[in-house]
N, C-alpha and C positions, 0 to 999 in steps of 0.2 A: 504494500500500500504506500501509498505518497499522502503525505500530511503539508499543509500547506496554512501561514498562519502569517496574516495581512498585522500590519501595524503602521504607526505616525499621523492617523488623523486625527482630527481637530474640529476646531471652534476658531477661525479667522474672518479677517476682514477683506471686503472685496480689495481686488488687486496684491494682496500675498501672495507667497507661496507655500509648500508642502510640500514635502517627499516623502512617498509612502511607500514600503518598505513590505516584501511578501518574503518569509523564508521558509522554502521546502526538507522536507526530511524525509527519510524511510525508503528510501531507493536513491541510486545513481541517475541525475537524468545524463542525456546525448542528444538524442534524434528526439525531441518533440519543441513542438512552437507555447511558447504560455504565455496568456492576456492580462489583460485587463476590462471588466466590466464595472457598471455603476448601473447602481438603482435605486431613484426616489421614490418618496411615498406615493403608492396611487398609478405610478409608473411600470413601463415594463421594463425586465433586467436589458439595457443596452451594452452594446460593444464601445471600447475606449483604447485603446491599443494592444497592439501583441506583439511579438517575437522572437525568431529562433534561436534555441537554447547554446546553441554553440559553432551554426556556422551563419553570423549574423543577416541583416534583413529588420527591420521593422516596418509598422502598416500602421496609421491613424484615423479614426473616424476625423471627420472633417469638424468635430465639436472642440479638438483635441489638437489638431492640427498647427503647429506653431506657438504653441504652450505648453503643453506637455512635454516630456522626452522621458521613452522607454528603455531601458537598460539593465544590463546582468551583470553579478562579479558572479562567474561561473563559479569560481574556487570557494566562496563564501555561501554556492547553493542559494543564493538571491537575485530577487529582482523587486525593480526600483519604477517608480514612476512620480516623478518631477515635474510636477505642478506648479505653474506660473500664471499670472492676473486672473488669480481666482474670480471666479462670479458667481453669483448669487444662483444663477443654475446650472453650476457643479456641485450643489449640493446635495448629495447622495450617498449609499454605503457603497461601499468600494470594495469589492473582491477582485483577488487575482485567481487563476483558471490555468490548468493544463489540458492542451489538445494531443495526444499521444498517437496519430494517427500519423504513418509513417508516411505516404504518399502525400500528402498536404507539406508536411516536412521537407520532403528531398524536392517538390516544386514550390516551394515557398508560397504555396495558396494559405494563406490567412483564411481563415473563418471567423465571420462574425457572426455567428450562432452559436448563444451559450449551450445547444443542446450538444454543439460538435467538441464539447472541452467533456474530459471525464472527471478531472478533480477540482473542487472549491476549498476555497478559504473560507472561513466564517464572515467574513467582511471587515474594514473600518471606516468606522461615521467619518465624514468630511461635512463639515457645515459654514458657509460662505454667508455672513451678512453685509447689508449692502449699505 
């Protein structure tokens, strides 16, 4: 099994930042892509960025796009997602996600369907006031 366990969010003010902080355990990864989703209240789980575990590549929803930046210390078994000019609707829980499917991997298809990820994090709150 793969355990995976979100941290670093918060309570800020619009235009901050945040780096939050996903660390995986209980297997070696290689070959899979791992994301990033968020979901508000009332909202469905949306896609937020992803990318591959160790032969690099990243993909951003266009919400994400030029504020964010998704990245890994492979040797430390994390990944990181950098959060800039917070806004008041980036306020959401914040899971990161592993997608293990090998063929998405070796063509660097990103998915952005949380059905296509097999492991969750529990989430972390990020709340953005304005």
């Amino acid at each position: 099994q793969v355990q995976l366990v979100e941290s670093g969010g918060g309570l800020v003010q619009a235009g901050d930042s945040l780096r939050l902080s996903c660390a995986a355990s209980g297997r070696t990864f290689s070959s899979v892509i791992m994301g990033w989703f968020r979901q508000a209240p009332g909202k469905e789980r949306e896609f937020v960025a992803a990318i591959r575990w160790s032969a690099g590549g990243t993909y951003y929803a266009n919400s994400a796009k030029g504020r964010f930046t998704i990245s890994t210390d492979n040797a430390q078994n994390t990944m990181y997602l950098q959060m800039s000019s917070l806004k008041p609707e980036d306020t959401a829980v914040y899971y990161c996600a592993v997608d293990t499917k090998f063929n998405r991997y070796i063509s660097g298809s990103y998915s952005t369907f949380d059905y296509d990820y097999l492991y969750w994090g529990q989430g972390t709150q990020v709340t953005v006031s304005s």
